[in-house]
Residue, then its C-alpha position, 0 to 999 in steps of 0.5 A: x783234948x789238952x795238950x801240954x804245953x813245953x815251958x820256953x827256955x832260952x839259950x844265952x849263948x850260941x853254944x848251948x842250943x843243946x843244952x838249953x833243949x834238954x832242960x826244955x825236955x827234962x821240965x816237961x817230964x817233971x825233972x827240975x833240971x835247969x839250964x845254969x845245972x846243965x850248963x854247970x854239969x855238962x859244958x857246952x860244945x863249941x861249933x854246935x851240940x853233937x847228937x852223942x852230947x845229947x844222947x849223953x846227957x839224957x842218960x846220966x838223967x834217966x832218960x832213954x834216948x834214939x837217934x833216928x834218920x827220917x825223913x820228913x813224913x816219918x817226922x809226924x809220927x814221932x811222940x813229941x815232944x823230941x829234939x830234932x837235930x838238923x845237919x845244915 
């Protein structure tokens, strides 16, 4: 079975933890959106990314986001790949 893989794209502030996943996400889909346009489009939040901030950002690019509460057995049945926004 191939497995495709995500294409690695770094974050250069801490603030852009959010965005940097995103433009992870829209490249694994074919959608050519980088980090410096997010970056440019959608600022980075300070204190870290809000899941509205996600969802957001998903929809003015066409995609259809969820948030969800799971548990961690309920993790292994998501399609992936996702984003998982952790509350510490």
């Amino acid at each position: 079975m191939f497995i495709k893989r995500v294409k690695l794209i770094l974050q250069s502030e801490d603030s852009e933890c959010g965005q940097a996943c995103l433009a992870m996400i829209f490249n694994y889909y074919g959608y050519g959106i980088s980090l410096p346009e997010l970056r440019k489009n959608h600022s980075a939040q300070t204190g870290g990314t809000k899941v509205s901030y996600l969802m957001e950002t998903c929809n003015d690019h066409g995609f259809r986001a969820i948030a969800y509460s799971l548990t961690i057995e309920e993790l292994r049945k998501l399609t992936l790949p996702c984003i998982l926004h952790w509350n510490f």
